[in-house]
C-alpha positions in Angstrom: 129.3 38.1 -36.2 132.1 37.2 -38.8 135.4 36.1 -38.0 139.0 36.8 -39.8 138.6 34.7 -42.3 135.4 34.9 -43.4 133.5 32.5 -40.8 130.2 33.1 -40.6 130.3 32.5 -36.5 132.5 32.8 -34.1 133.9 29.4 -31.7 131.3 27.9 -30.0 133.8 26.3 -27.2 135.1 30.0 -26.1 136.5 29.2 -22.7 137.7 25.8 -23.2 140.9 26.0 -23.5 140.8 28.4 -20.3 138.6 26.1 -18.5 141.1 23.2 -19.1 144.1 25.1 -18.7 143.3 26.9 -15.7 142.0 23.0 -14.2 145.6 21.3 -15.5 147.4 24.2 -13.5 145.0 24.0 -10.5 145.9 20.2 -10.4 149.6 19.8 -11.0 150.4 22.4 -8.7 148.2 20.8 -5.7 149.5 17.7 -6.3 153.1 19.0 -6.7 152.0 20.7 -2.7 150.8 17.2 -1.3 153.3 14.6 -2.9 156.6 16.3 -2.5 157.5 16.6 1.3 158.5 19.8 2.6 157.7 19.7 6.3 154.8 19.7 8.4 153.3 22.9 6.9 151.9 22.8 3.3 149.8 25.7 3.7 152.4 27.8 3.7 153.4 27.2 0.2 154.0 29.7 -2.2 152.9 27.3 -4.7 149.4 27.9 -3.4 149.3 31.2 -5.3 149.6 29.4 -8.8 146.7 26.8 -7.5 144.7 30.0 -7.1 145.3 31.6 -10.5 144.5 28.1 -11.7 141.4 28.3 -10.5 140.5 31.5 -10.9 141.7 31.3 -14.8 139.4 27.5 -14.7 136.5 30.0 -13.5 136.8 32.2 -15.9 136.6 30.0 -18.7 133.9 28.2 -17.2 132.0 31.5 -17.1 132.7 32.3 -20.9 130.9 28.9 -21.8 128.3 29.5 -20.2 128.6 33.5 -21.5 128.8 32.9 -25.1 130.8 35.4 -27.1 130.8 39.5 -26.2 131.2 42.5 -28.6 135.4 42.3 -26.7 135.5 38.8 -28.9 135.3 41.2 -32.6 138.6 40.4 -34.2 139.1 44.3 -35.0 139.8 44.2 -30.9 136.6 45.0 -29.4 135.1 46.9 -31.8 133.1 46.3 -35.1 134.3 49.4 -36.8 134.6 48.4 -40.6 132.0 45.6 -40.4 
């Protein structure tokens, strides 16, 4: 499948950048829970939420590596009218 500029294929590491991301969110933010003191309670942190997208976003890319690239990855936005 071509890319923009005339690549013959498209980037073998799709989800890397996610999967690193998402990890680098996951971690700062649990960290930022357990080393700054706020009480007896860390679970009820709002900063929880963020850990989750983290993951989630670290799952994601994860799954794309594995994955490989879709037809959604064509850079005419999903489709491969005008190939």
């Amino acid at each position: 499948m071509p890319t923009i500029h005339g690549a013959s294929q498209l980037n073998t590491h799709l989800g890397l950048g996610l999967a690193a991301g998402g990890a680098l969110f996951a971690i700062m933010f649990s960290v930022a829970i357990f080393w700054v003191p706020m009480g007896v309670a860390p679970s009820m942190n709002p900063l929880w939420i963020i850990v989750a997208w983290g993951t989630m976003l670290m799952c994601w890319g994860v799954f794309r590596m594995i994955a490989g690239p879709s037809r959604l990855d064509h850079f005419n936005g999903g489709t491969n009218a005008g190939s």
